[in-house]
C-alpha positions, -999 to +999 in steps of 0.1 A: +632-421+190+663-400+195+674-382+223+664-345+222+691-321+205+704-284+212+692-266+182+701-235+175+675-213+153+687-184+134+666-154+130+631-148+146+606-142+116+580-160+104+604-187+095+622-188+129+590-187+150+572-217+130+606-238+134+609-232+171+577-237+177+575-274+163+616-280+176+599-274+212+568-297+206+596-320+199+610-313+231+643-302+214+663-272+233+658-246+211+682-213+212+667-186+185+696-157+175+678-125+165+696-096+153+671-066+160+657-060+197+616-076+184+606-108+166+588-106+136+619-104+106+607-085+073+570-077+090+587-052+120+585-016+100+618-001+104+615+039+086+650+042+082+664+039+047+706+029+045+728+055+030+730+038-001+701+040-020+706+013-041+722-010-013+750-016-031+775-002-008+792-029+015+804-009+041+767+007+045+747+000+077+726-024+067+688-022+070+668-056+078+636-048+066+621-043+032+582-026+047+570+003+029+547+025+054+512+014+036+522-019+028+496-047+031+497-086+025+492-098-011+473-131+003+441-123+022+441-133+058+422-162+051+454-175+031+474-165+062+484-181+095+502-212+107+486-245+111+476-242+144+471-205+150+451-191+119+446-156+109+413-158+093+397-139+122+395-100+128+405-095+161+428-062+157+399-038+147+413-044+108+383-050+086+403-049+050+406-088+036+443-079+028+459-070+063+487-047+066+519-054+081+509-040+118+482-069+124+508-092+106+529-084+131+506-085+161+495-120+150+536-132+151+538-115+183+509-132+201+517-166+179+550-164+194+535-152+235+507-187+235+534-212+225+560-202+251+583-185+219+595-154+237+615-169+259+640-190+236+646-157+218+681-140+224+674-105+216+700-078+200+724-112+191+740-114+157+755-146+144+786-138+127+794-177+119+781-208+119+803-235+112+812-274+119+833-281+148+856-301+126+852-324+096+848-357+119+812-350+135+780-332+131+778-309+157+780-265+151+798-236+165+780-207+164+794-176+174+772-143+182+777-107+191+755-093+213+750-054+219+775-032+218+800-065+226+828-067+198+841-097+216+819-128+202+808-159+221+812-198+208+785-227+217+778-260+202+748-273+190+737-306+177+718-284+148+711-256+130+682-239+111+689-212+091+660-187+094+675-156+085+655-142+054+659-132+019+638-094+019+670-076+030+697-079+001+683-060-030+690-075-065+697-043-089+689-042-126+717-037-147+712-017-179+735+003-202+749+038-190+737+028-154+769+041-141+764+076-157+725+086-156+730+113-135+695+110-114+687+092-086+684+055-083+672+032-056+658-004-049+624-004-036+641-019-005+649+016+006+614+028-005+587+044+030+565+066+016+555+084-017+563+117-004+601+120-017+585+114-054+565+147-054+565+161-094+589+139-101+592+116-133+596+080-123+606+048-137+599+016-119+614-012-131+597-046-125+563-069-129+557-078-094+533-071-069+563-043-051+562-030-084+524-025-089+517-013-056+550+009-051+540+024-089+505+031-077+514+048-051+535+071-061+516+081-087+496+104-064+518+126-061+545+120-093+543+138-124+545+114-145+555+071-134+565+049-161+567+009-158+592-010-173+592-049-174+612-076-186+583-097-195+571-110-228+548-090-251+546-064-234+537-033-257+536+006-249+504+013-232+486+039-208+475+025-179+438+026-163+448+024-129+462+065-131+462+092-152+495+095-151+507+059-157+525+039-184+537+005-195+573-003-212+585-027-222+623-035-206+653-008-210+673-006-235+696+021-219+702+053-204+725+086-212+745+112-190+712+139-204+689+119-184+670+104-210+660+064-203+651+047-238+628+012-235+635-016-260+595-005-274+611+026-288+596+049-263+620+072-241+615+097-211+635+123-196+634+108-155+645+123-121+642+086-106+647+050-112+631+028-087+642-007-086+613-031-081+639-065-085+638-083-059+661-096-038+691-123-030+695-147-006+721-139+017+743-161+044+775-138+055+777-163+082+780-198+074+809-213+060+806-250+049+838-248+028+817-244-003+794-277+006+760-248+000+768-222-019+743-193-039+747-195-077+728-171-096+700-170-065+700-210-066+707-221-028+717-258-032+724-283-034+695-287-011+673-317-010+632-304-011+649-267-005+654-280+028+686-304+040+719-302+026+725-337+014+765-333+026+753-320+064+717-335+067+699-333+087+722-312+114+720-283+092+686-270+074+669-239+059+633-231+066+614-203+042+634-204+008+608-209-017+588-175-027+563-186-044+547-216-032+508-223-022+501-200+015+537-188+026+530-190+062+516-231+059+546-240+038+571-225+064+550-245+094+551-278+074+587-274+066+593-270+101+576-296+112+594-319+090+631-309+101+616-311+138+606-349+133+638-360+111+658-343+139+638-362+167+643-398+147+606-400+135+605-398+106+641-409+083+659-393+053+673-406+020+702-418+015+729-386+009+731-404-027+696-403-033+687-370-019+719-357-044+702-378-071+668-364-063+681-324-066+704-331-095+670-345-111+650-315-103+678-291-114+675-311-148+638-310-150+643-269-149+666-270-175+643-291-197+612-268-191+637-236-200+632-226-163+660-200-156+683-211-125+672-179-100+638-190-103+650-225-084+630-219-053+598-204-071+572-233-066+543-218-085+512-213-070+500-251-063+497-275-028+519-299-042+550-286-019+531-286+010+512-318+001+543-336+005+556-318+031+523-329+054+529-365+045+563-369+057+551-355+089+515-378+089+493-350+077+469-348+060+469-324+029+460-290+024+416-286+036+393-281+006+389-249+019+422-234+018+421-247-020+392-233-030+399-200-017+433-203-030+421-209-066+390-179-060+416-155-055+442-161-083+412-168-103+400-136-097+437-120-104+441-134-138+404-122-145+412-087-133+447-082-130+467-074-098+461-042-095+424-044-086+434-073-064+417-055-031+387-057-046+388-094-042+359-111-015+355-146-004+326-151-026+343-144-056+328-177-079+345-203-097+331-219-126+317-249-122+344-267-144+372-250-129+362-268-092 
């Protein structure tokens, strides 16, 4: 087994917290960078919005978290928690199936207290680069600011994990006469509480579960919210779910009166667009001389979303796929994994074959007409994590995690999203569908 390595951890989320909790088991020296003054990423509420509204603005003071005020998980809490520290249990007083992002937060906090986490934490420390002492060896400088400190500080490590996110740089629609439509836009990024959309006439633009529970919402207290989606088929329709509620199809454009036309022929005069389009992944900080590089939301080449074939295993990323089976399990596993290649257990490819093996699943997208942003959406399934546990000497995902799994996207596809709190344990599958 190798000797243990100084690892250095960036960001202190969900993603951070699971890799240096199994970097420690390892008995690796684990240094985690966090930005903000807590732990917890995306799941801390911040009720500040940035100046730009649309985020587009470089210069703008950036804004980590995405949280709206009421937001609450889109997995039940039986679908939540790390390996060893689940979340099925209701010990914060919070009865509802679907938690919101204040137990979510309490859970990373005492996750992060019983494993001895807290400590390896360097509060209020930004990482403004991350890069390879030279071209001859493995080993990464990284250099931080800390506080109100313009002068930033250098130390080596023997590896990095990059931990830092992807809920904090919108990606903006882009439609004719965007430049001109004189009312307000903004990405649901910047989005708290419904209370700025009072009479208004809004139009959301997206298909996802921001979109439907933003839309909701809002609708309270909006005159009148219309959705708009790229998605196939979709055809003019009033919605059940509000009185005031409609479905579009995508837009076609908008004009300097105000007036937003949809590709279904239908137009309204809006005071708001509200971007519901997710968001990019972002690394300001690294340089690898254009060895990883983001094209079109594809992070790569990276071998299982993980290694770098170039810099593996010294340099990793935990947390890029966004839609694979439980988020929180798939971040743990992936963890684990880089924790044992990093401690000598457990052995990589060759850089030939892990270049082979993404070049073959790039390929495989291309066959199946998948578009290149969707690269690190998994689909709902184990399979990810199934293979993940084995390279580690798990064993796969319980029976029971499955079968609730399938129960509740059974139960969305029955019922649609939007009634998705209605959802309970006991929701049955049929027999043929076990």
């Amino acid at each position: 087994m190798a000797p243990p390595l100084t690892v250095a951890v960036i960001g202190a989320g969900v993603a951070g917290l699971a890799t240096a909790s199994a970097l420690k088991v390892e008995g690796h020296r684990v240094i985690v960078y966090e930005k903000s003054n807590r732990l917890g990423g995306t799941w801390v509420y911040d009720p500040r919005v940035e100046s730009d509204s649309l985020s587009l603005d470089p210069n703008r003071e950036i804004v980590h978290s995405s949280l709206y005020q009421s937001l609450c998980t889109n997995l039940p809490r039986q679908l939540m928690g790390f390996l060893d520290y689940p979340f099925a249990t209701r010990k914060y007083g919070d009865l509802r199936t679907f938690p919101g992002h204040e137990e979510v937060l309490g859970l990373l906090n005492e996750f992060a207290s019983e494993f001895g986490l807290v400590e390896l934490i360097r509060f209020e420390t930004e990482v403004v680069r991350v890069e390879r002492v030279d071209l001859r060896n493995d080993k990464w400088v990284v250099e931080s600011r800390s506080g109100t400190n313009e002068l930033g500080s250098e130390e080596v490590f023997d590896a990095v994990v990059v931990c830092n996110g992807h809920h904090t740089q919108p990606s903006v629609a882009d439609f004719p006469g965007m430049e001109k439509w004189p009312g307000k836009q903004m990405h649901s990024h910047n989005y708290r509480v419904p209370e700025p959309f009072q009479d208004q006439i809004v139009v959301v633009i997206g298909d996802g579960p921001s979109a439907k529970d933003i839309s909701q919402e809002i609708s309270k207290v909006a005159k009148e919210v219309h959705l708009s989606s790229r998605s196939l088929n979709i055809k003019i329709s009033k919605l059940e779910y509000g009185d005031n509620m409609w479905q579009h199809s995508e837009i076609d454009h908008v004009d300097e009166n105000g007036e937003v036309a949809f590709q279904d022929g239908a137009s309204v005069h809006a005071d708001i667009i509200l971007h519901c389009t997710g968001f990019k992944y972002d690394f300001p900080f690294l340089k690898t001389e254009g060895i990883v590089a983001v094209d079109d939301n594809r992070v790569g080449p990276l071998y299982k979303h993980l290694f770098p074939p170039e810099l593996a295993p010294s340099l990793s990323f935990v947390g890029l796929p966004y839609y694979p089976a439980p988020v929180f399990l798939m971040m743990d596993l992936q963890a684990k994994w880089i924790a044992h290649v990093l401690s000598g257990k457990v052995s990589l490819p060759s850089k030939e074959e892990m270049l082979a093996d993404v070049q073959e699943y790039y390929q495989t997208m291309a066959e199946k007409g998948i578009p290149k942003h969707h690269t690190h959406s998994l689909g709902h399934e184990f399979e990810y994590s199934d293979w993940l546990a084995a390279q580690v000497g798990l064993p796969r995902v319980d029976e029971q995690t499955r079968l609730m799994h399938k129960s509740y996207f059974k139960f969305i596809s029955d019922n649609g999203f939007w009634r998705k709190k209605e959802w309970q344990p006991g929701y049955r599958l049929q027999q043929e569908e076990l």
